[in-house]
C-alpha positions in Angstrom: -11.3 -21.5 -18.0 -10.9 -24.7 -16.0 -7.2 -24.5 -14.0 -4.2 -27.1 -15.1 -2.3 -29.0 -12.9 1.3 -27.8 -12.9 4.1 -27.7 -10.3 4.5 -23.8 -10.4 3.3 -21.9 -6.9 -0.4 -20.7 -6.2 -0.7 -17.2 -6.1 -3.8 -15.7 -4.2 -4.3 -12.1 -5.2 -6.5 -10.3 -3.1 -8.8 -8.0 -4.4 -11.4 -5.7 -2.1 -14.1 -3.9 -4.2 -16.0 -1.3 -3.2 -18.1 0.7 -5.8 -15.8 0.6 -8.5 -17.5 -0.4 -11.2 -16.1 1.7 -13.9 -13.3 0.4 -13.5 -13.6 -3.0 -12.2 -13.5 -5.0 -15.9 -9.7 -3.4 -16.8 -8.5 -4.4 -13.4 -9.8 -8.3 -13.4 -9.0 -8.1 -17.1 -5.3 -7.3 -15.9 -5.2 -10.7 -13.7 -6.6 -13.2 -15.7 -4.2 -12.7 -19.1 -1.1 -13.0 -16.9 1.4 -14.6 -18.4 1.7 -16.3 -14.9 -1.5 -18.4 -15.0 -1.3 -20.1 -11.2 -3.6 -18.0 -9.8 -6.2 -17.9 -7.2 -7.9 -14.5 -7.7 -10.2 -13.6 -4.3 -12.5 -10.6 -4.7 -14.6 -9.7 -1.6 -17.5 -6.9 -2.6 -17.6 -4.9 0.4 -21.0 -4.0 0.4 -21.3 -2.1 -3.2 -24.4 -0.5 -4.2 -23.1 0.0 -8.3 -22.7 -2.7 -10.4 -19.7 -4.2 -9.1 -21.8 -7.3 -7.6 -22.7 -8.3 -10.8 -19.7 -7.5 -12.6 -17.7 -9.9 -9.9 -20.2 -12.5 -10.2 -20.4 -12.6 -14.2 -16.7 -13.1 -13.9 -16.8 -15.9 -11.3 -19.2 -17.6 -13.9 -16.4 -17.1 -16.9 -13.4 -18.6 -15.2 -12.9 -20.5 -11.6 -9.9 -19.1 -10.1 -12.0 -16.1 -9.2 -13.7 -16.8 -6.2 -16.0 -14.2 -4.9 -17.6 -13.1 -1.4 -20.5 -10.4 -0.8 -20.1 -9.2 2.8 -21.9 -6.1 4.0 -20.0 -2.4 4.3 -17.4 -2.8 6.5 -14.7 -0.8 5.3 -11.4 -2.2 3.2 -9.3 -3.7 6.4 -12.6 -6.4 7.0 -12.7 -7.1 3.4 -8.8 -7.6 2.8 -8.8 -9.5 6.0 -12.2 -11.9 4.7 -9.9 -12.6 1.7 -7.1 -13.4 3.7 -8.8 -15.9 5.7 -9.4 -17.7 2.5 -6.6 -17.8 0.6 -4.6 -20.8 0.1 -1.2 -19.9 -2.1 2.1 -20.5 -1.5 2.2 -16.5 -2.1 -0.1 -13.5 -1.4 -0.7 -10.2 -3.4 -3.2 -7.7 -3.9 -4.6 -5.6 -6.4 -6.9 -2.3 -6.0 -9.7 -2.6 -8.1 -9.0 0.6 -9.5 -5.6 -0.2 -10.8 -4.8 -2.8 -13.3 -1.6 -4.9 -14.3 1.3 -5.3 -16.9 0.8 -8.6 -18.6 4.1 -9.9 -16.8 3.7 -8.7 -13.2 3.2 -12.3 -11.3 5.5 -13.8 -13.4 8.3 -11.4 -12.8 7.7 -11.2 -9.0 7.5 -14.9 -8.6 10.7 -15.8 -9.7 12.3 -13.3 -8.1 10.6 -14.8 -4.8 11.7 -18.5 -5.7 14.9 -18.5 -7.6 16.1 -15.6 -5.5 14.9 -17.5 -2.5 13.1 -13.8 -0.5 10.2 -13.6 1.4 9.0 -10.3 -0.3 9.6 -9.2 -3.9 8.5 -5.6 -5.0 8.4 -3.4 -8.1 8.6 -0.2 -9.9 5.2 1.5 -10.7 3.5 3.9 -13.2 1.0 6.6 -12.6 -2.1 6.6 -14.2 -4.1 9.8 -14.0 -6.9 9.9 -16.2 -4.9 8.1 -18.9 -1.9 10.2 -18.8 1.0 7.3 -18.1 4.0 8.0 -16.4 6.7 6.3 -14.7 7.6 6.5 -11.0 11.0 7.2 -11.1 14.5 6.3 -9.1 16.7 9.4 -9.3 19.7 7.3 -8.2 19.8 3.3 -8.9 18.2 1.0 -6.7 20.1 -2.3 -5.5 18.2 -5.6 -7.6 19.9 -8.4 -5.8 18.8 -10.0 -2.3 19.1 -7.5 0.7 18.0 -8.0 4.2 14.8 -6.3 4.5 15.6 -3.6 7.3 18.4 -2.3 5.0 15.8 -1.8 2.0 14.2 0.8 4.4 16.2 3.4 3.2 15.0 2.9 -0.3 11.6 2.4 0.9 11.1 5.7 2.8 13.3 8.3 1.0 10.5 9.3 -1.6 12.6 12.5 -2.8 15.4 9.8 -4.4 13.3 6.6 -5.1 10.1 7.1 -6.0 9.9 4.1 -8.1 10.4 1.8 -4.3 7.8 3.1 -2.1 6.6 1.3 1.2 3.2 0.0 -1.2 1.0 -2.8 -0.3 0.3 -3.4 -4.3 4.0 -3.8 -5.4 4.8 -6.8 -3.1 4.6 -10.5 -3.7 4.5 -12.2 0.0 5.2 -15.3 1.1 2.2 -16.7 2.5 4.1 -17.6 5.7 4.7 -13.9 7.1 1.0 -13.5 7.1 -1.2 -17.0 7.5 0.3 -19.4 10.5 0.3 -23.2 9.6 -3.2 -23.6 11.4 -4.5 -20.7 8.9 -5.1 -18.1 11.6 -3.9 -14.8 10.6 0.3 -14.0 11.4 -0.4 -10.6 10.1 -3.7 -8.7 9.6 -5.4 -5.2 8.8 -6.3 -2.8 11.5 -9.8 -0.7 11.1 -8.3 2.3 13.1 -6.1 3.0 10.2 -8.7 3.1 7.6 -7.8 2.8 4.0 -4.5 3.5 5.2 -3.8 0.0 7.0 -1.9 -1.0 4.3 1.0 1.2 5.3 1.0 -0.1 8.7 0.5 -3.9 7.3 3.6 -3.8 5.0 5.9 -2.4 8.2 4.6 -5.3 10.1 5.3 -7.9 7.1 8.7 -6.5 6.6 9.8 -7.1 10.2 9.1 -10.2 10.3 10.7 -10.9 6.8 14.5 -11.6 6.3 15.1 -10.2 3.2 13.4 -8.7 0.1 14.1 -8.2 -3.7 13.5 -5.0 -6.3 12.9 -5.2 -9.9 14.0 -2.0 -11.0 11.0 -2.3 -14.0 7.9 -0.8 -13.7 4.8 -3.3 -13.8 1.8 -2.1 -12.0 -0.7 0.5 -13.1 -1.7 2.9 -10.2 -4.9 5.0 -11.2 -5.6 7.9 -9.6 -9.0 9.3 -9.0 -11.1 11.9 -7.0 -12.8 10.2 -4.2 -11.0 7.7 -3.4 -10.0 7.0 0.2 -6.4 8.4 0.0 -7.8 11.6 -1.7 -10.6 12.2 1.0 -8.9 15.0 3.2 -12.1 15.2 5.3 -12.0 11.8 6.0 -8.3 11.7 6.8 -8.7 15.2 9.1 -12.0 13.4 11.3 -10.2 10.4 11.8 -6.4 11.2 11.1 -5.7 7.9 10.2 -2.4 9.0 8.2 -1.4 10.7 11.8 -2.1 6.9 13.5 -0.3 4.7 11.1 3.1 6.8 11.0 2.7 6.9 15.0 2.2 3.2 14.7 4.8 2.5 12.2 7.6 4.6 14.4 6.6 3.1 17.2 7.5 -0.5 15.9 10.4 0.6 14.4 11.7 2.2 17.0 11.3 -0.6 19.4 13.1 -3.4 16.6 15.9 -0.9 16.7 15.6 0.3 12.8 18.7 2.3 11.7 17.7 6.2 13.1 18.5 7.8 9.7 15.4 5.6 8.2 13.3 6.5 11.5 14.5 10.3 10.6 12.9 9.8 6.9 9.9 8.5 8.4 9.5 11.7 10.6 9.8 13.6 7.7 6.9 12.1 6.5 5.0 12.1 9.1 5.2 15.9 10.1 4.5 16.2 5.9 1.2 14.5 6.3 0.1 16.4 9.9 1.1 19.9 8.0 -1.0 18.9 4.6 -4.1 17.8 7.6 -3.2 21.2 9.3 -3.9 22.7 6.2 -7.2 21.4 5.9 -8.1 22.2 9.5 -7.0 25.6 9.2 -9.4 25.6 6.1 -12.9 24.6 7.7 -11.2 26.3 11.0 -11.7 23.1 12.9 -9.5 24.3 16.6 -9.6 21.5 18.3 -7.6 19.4 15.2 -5.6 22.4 14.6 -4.0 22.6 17.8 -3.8 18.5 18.2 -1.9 18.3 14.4 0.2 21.6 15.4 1.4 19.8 18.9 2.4 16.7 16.8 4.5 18.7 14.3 6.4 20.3 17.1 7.2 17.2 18.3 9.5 16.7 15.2 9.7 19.6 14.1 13.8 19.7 14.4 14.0 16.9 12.4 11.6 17.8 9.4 14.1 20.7 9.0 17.3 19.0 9.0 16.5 16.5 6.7 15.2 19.4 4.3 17.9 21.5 4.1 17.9 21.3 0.6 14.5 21.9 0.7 14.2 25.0 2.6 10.5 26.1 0.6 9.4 23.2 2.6 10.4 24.4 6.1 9.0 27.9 5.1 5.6 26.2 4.6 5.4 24.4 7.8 6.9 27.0 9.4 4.3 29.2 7.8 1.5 27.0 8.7 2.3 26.5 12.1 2.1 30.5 12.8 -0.6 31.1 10.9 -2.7 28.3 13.0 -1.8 30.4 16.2 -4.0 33.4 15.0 
């Protein structure tokens, strides 16, 4: 399908694929019948050895907003960053190659992002494990109009109330600005320490440097979850504790812009959540020296894990639990 002249914004949606070929077809399917059709779709094949090459490729053939690059395995943060380099819209998003799209998703989040004049519009999500769909939900209403971007923090962090917000790289619509400088070097880029976790650290560093931001209280991407993917690999996260990194990172940049210390507080929480669930797994293969590095690091905020779960108390009994036990 040959692309039409029109005066509506490009959108480059970024899409890193690495061996996901069962799933690759619903996800491209997903981009090209937007309703939004000012697109320019950039998949960089990082190195697969199934059939996403050729699935890419036969795509590329079918319609020429896909463009497509074949680099050799060097993990998600090169590829997003190849794609980066390359894109040209007004606005940036990206898509896992494992999730997929409601029909309406571009077109909702760009004219949120123009006729509410933001740098970043986001969205509600649904879960999709193994077919069974459900919605992430808000247990208290979200604020839908403009907001300045450090203020949405709370909403973006406190996962116990608002679910549906989240801190996501795939929810966002970006204006191109916060990431590409004028010369097309990179403003904002992904890091290879964090590992398939940069994206965490990449949206803190976007959302500094943004003014202000804008919710749709509607959920419009599809987030599929599967055994083996990088978020799910608890080895992987335990050699290289890439979750422990990214939160470190995050605080420290929030710390040092002066964020709000309640937000900071819900970040901890977090962080001490994902050392305790790593703990866990050291404790299991009775790795010592990670078990005594992940139980130093939960002391460190250990205080405030427990005051901001005081109604949550079965939570302080399991890190509390796990710390002991990881002494024997």
């Amino acid at each position: 399908m040959k692309k039409e002249k029109n005066s509506s914004p490009l959108i480059s949606v970024i899409v890193p694929v690495y061996n996901t070929a069962p799933y690759l077809k619903r996800c491209i399917n997903s981009i090209l019948n937007q309703t939004y059709k000012e697109l320019e779709i950039i998949c960089v094949d990082d190195g697969s050895v199934d059939q996403s090459p050729k699935i890419l490729d036969e795509f590329a053939d079918l319609d020429d907003r896909i463009k497509v690059y074949h680099v050799e395995n060097q993990g998600v943060s090169s590829a997003r960053n190849k794609a980066l380099m390359a894109a040209t819209g007004s606005y940036i998003g990206f898509v896992d190659s494992d999730d997929y799209l409601s029909v309406d998703y571009y077109e909702e989040l760009v004219n949120v992002i123009v006729h509410g004049d933001v740098d970043i519009a986001t969205c509600g999500y649904y879960f999709d494990n193994s077919g069974k769909i459900t919605i992430a939900k808000n247990k208290e209403k979200v604020p839908t109009e403009p907001m300045k971007t450090t203020s949405f923090f709370a909403y973006m962090y406190e996962r116990d109330t608002y679910k549906g917000v989240g801190s996501y790289l795939w929810t966002r619509l970006i204006k191109r600005e916060l990431i590409k400088k004028s010369d097309g070097t990179l403003e904002t880029f992904f890091k290879k320490e964090y590992g398939g976790i940069d994206d965490i650290v990449f949206v803190a560093e976007v959302s500094l440097k943004s003014n202000n931001i804008q919710y749709i209280d509607k959920p419009l991407y599809y987030y599929f979850q599967r055994e083996g993917s990088i978020v799910h690999d608890d080895y992987m996260q335990l050699n290289t504790l890439c979750w422990v990194k990214a939160y470190e990172e995050i605080l420290d940049r929030y710390q040092e812009y002066g964020v709000n210390d309640s937000v900071l507080d819900i970040i901890k929480r977090m962080y001490v959540y994902r050392c305790g669930k790593l703990l866990e797994k050291a404790i299991e293969i009775k790795d010592i020296e990670k078990i005594n590095i992940l139980k130093d690091k939960i002391k460190k905020e250990f205080l405030v894990y427990v005051r901001t779960n005081l109604e949550h108390l079965e939570r302080v009994q399991w890190i509390i639990e796990l710390i002991l036990y990881s002494m024997d």
